[in-house]
Each structure stands twice: as C-alpha cells, then as structure tokens.
N, C-alpha and C positions, 0 to 999 in steps of 0.2 A: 044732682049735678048732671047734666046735659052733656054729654061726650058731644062733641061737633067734629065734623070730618077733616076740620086743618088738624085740629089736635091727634085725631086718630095718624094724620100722614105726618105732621111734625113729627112725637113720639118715635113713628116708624122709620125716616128719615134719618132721626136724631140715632137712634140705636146701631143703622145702618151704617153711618157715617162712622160712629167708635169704632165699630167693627172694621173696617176698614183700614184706620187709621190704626189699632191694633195689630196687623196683617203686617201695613207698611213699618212698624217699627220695627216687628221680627225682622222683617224682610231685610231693610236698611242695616240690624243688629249683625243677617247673616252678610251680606255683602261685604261691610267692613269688618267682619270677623273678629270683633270686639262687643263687648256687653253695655259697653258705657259709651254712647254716643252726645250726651249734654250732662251738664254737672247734676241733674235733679234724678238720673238714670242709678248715679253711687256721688255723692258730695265727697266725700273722702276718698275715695277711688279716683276721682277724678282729677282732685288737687294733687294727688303722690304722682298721678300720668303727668301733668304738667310740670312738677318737681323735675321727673324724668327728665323732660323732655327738652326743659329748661338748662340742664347740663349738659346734652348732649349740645346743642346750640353754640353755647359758652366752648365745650371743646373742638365744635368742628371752627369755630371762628382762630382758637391755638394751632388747628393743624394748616389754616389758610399760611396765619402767621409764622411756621416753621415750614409748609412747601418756597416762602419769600424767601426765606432764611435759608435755607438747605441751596435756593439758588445760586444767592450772593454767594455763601462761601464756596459753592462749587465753581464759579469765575473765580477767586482767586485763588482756590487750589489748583486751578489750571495755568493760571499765569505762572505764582511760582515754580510750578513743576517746569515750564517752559526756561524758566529764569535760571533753574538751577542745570537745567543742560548746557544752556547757553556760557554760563562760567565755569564749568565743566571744559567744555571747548575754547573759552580760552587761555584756563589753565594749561589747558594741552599744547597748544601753541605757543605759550610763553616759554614754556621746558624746550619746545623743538628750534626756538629760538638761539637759547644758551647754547644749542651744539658750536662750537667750534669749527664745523668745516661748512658751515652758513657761511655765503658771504653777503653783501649790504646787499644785494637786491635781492638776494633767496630773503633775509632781513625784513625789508621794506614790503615785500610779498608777504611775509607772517604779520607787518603790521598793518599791513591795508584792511587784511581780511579779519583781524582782532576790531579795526576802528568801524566794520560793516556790522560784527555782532555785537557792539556799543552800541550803537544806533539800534538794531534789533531791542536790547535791554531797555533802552532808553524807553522806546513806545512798551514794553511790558511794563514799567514801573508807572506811565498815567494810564495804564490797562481801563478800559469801561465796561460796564456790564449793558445788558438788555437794554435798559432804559437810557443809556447813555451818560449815565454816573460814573464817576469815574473812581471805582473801587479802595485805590490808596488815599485817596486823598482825606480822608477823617470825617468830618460830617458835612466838610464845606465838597459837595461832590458836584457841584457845574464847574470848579475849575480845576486844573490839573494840578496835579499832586507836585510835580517836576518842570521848573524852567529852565533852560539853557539859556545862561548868561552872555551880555557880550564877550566877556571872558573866554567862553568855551567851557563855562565850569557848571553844573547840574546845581539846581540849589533846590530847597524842600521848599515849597509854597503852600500846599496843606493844613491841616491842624490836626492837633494828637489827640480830640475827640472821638471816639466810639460811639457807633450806633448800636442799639439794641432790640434784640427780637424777644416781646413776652412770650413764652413757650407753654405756661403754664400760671397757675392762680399765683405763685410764687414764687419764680421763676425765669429769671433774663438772662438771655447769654448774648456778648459781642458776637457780632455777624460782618463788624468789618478791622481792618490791620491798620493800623502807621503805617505809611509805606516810609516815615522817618527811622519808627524804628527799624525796617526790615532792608534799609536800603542806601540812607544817608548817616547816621551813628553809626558806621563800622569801622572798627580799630584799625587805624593805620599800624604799619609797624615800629616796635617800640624802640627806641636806638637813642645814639649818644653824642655825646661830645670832649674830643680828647687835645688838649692842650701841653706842648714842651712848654714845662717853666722854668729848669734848668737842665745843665748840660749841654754834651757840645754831639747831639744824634740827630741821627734820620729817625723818621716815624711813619710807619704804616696802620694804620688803623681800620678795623671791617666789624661786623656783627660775624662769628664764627659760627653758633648753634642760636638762629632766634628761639627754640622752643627755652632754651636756657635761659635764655635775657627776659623773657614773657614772664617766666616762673622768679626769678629774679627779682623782677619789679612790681608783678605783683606783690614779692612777698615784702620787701624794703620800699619800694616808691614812698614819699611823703606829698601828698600835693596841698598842706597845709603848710610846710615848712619846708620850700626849696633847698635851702642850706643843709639839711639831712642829704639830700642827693649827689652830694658831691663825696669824690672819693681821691686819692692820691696813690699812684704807683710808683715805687723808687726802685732804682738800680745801686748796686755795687757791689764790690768785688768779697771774695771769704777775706776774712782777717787772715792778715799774712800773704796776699794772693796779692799781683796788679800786674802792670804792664814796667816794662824797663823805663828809668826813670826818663833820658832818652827821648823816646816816644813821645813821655808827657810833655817835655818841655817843646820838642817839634810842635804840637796841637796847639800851646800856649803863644807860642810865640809865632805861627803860622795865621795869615788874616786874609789872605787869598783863598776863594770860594773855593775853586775846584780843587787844592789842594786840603779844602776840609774836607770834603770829600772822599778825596783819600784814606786819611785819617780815620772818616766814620769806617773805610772798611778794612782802615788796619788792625779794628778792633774784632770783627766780625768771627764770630769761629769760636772767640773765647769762654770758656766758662764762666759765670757768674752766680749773682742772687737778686732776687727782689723781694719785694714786700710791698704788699695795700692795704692804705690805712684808712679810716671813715672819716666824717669829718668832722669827731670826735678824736682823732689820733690814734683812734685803736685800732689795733689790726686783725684784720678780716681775712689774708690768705698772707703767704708767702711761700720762697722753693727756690730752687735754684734753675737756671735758665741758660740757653747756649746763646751768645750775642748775636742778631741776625735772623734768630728760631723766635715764634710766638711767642707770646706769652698771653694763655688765655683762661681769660676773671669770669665764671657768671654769662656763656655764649660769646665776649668780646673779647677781641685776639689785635694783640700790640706787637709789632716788631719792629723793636729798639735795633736800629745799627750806628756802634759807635760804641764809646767809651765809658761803664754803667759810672753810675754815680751821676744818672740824668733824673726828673722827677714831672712826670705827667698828670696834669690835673684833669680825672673824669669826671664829668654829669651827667646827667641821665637825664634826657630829653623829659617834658611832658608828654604825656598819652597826647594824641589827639583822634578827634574821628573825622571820617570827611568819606562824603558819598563813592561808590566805590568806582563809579563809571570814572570819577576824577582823578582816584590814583591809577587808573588802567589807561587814560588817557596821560597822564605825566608819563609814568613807563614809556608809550609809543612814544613821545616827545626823545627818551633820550637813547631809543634803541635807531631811532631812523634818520639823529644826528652821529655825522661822520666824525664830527671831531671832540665826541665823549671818550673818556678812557676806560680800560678795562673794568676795574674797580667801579667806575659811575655807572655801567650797565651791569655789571652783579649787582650793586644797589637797587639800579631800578627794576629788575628780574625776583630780587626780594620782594620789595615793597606792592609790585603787582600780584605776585602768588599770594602774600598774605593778608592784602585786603581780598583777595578771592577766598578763599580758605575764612574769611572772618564772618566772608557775606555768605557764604552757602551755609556755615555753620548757623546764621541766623535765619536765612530763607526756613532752613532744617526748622529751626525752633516753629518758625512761623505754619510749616506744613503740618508739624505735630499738633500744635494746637487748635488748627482748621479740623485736621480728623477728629482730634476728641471734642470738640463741637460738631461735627457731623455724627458722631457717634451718640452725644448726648442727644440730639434731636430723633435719632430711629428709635432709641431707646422712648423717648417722651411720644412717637408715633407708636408705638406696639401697645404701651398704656394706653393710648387715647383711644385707639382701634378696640382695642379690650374693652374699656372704661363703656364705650359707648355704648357694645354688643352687650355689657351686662345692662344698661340702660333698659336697653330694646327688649332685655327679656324680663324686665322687671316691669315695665311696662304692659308688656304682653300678659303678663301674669295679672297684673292689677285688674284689665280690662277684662281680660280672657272670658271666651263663649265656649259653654257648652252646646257642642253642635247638633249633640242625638237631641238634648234639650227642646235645643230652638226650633231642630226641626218638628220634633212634635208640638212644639207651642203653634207652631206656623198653621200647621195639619190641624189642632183643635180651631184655631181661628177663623179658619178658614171655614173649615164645618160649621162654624158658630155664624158667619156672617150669610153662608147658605141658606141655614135654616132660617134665621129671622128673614130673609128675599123671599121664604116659602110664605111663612106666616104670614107678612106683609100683602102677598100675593091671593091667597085665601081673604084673609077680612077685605078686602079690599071688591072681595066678590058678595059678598053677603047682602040679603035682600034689600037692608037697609040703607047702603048706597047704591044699589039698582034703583029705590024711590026716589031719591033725590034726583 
C-alpha cells in the first residue's frame, strides 16, 4: 500500500484536531466548573441535573406568585389598619359628644368633623392597589366594592368571591377580603320593643346594659319562630298591700288627661311587685320594685309610673346588619337635629358606638387573618429559599469537577497535542516529501 502525502497530512490533521478538541472540552469542563457539559458526558448525571433544575423553576415561579400575594395583602393590611384608627377617632368623638356641657354648635362641630372621617372610611373601603384593582371588592375588582346611594346610604356592589394565590404544589391561600364581610354585615345593635297593654301608667323604656341584651339574645333570640320572642311584664301590688280605696275610685272615675297624670304620680314612690313571663307563661324573672324606679330584664330598664297592676308586652327586635358608615351617618342625623330628645340621642350615641365596636372587632378579625397569611407565605419563602439551595448543591454534586483532576487532564493534553505538532513537524521534513 502506497502512503500518499494527503493521507500522511489527513492522519496528521485528523489526530491534531482530536487533540484539540480534547483540550477545549477540559477547558470548557474547567470554566464551567462542572463535569457534565451534554447528556453523553454522564446520561444519568445529567437527567437528575435537569430533575434539579426543573424544581427549582417550578419553585421560583411559587415565589413570583407569593412576592404578588405578599403585595395584595400588604395593601390591605394597610387599609384596615388606617380604617381601624379612623373608628377609633370616631369612637372618641362620639363619647366627647354625650358630655353634657356641649352645646349644638360645639355638637355640630363634633359632627362635621365625624362626617369628614366617613368620607375618609368611605374611600378606604373601595381602597385599590398597584394596579388599580380595587382590593375589597371580591374578584369583580374594576368596580368598586362601595356605592353611595341617592339615599346617602353606602351599599355593597362587590361579590364575596375570593382570589387565590398557588403558594405551593398543594397549596392556595385567599389573598383577597369581602370588604361585605369586613364592612357592610356589621351588627347593629340589638334592641326592642315595649308595648302598655294594660293599665292606667307612664312608661319609659331604654336598652340599660347592651352587653346584657347582646348575651340575652344570643342566648334566647329564635329567628325561626318570632312568637318565642315575645315576653310579658306585669305589675301589682304584695297581697294585702294597695292604695286607699279612695284613690282608686279618683283614677276610675277621672277621664281628663292631665289629671291622669297626676294620678300616675300619685302612685309613684310606692312599693310593689312584678313578674316576666315568656310567651309560653312561664316565668322568667320577678322581685319586687319601687313605682317610678326601673325595673331592669336582661340590659333593658322599664320605668312604670302609676298604678301596678299595668302589663307590657316586650319583643325583641330582629338582629339586623347594615354597613357601618350608615349607622354612624344616622347618629349624626339625630345629634345635629335640635328637636330630638334626650333619650333619641342616648339612643343614637348607642347605636353609633356599637356599630363601631362591631366593625373594629371585624376589621380586628380581618387583620389577624391578613397576618397569618402573611405569615404562611415567609414560612413557604424560607422552604423555597432552602428547597432551592439544596437543589443547587445537589446539582453541584451530580455535575461536580475534580479541579487538580482536570487540571492535570488539561496539562497531559496539552503535552499530547504538542508533541503530535512535533511529530507532524518532523515527517513532514523527511526526504521523501523533499522529492515530491
């Protein structure tokens, strides 16, 4: 066979070229400071790196989705916290209100500046975030959570929808509130209705201890069967006890208004008794009573003046709920009218503190539960941070180069592709292609 001089320089070429290309792979192996640069370098080394790699992916895409999440709720833990100062303040003002030595315009000055942080509340409850969504409103978030009606009355336009943040392969948590629940379902306060059905009295009637009537009605209310709700108060006298006979016959035979009048307070001062009975006729409380002195059931206080042996029919109002900006707006309605009476503006000083007291108790609910979803997310970021970092070094570990290794692989290759440019260099001299 015939050596021919391509084939001597192919050959030579050809060896030179591996050589080379050997050098570059160390080379390449050191620079990326990894062993496994293509799947044919370790096949199973290779597929557990993309295993890796493939998780990490998957978790850094949950931590996008919890920096989204961790936003959202940090807007509306900032609202409510705003919200709960805000009825904090005018809780304060409504108490500074009831002073007695207020008069209507120090009044009307308390309620100006109560109807300024309404309207403050008011833009906190369709609060938006970043993008211009508007946080309470449930999933429907290009429209606001809160209208004001022609009324003047706040109504919920929202949906009680929740959105959801995946956090994890199995794992969703709400990222957004009801601003229904947190804002328009708040307990007005709970109260009654007291009816003379006989007898010849005056009657004053108030909620005495609302926490009493709350507890009360929770614990008695029926609102499947109104007729449970109803109760009956009677008056009269110890056996053997009454008024000169006298007296009675004045009352009876007396039909001129102001002269009843009299009457109810020629009774006044007297000792008595009562008793309340269910609307089953059983009795529920009794005691004896001074005519003219309370007499108070369960938070609610009756003061009978007149002649006992009168009998009041009580009910007990339905719960109801209603946004709270509108009972704090009624209130101002009857504090900055001149011609409510005492009793109507204790009432409406009630009904304003206790829907505030109702609603902060829920913001409360609402904030606690922001945390502990703000809290499940750092907890789900420290695992992910973790998760990943072992990824990284499981990884590392698969691919992992031995560096004194490689360097000496490098070191022989290199020697190895010198000496064949020697050799090449030599034959290349030799007589036989001098002739040619």
């Amino acid at each position: 066979m015939r050596v021919t001089n391509n084939l001597i320089y192919g050959q030579a070429s050809k060896s030179i070229g591996q050589a080379n290309e050997k050098i570059l792979d160390v080379q390449s192996k050191i620079g990326a400071q990894t062993n496994i640069l293509k799947p044919s370098d370790d096949p199973v080394g290779a597929s557990q790196i993309l295993l890796y790699d493939g998780k990490n992916q998957t978790l850094r895409q949950y931590d996008e989705a919890m920096k989204m999440a961790t936003g959202s709720l940090d807007y509306q833990e900032v609202a409510l916290e705003s919200m709960n100062d805000f009825l904090d303040t005018a809780r304060t003002l409504f108490i500074q209100a009831q002073n007695d030595i207020n008069t209507q315009a120090d009044i009307n000055a308390i309620a100006h500046e109560i109807s300024l942080i309404t309207e403050s509340m008011a833009d906190l409850m369709n609060s938006k975030n970043a993008d211009g969504s508007y946080i309470f409103a449930g999933t429907d978030t290009q429209s606001p959570a809160f209208v004001l009606g022609s009324d003047g009355r706040y109504r919920w336009s929202g949906n009680e929808g929740q959105k959801y943040a995946q956090i994890s392969e199995d794992l969703k948590i709400p990222v957004s509130n009801s601003g229904k629940a947190l804002f328009q379902d708040i307990w007005t306060n709970h109260t009654f209705n007291a009816k003379i059905v006989a007898g010849n009295v005056l009657m004053t009637d108030k909620i005495q201890d609302q926490a009493d009537l709350d507890a009360f009605m929770a614990k008695n209310y029926d609102p499947e069967r109104p007729e449970l709700n109803k109760y009956q108060l009677r008056t009269f006298y110890p056996e053997g006890e009454g008024p000169a006979p006298d007296a009675k016959n004045a009352d009876n035979t007396n039909n001129d208004t102001d002269e009843k009048l009299d009457n109810y307070h020629q009774f006044t001062g007297m000792p008595a008794n009562y008793v309340i009975t269910n609307s089953k006729g059983e009795e529920v409380e009794s005691g004896s009573y001074t005519i003219g002195k309370p007499i108070v059931f369960s938070g609610m206080s009756f003061i009978l003046e007149g002649e006992p042996g009168a009998a009041v029919d009580i009910t007990l109002k339905k719960p109801e709920k209603d946004n709270v900006l509108n009972q704090i707006k009624d209130s101002l309605a009857v504090l900055t009218d001149v011609n409510t009476t005492y009793e109507e503006r204790e009432a409406a000083f009630f009904s304003a503190t206790y829907s505030i007291n109702n609603a902060q108790q829920r913001v409360g609910e609402g904030r606690s539960e922001i945390g502990a979803r703000l809290n499940m997310i750092k907890d789900r970021e420290d695992f992910s941070s973790a998760n990943q970092l072992s990824n990284t070094v499981a990884q590392s570990r698969e691919g992992e180069l031995d560096m004194g290794a490689a360097a000496t692989e490098l070191s022989m290759k290199e020697s190895a592709l010198s000496a064949s440019q020697k050799v090449f260099s030599r034959m290349s001299n030799l007589s036989l292609f001098n002739q040619m």
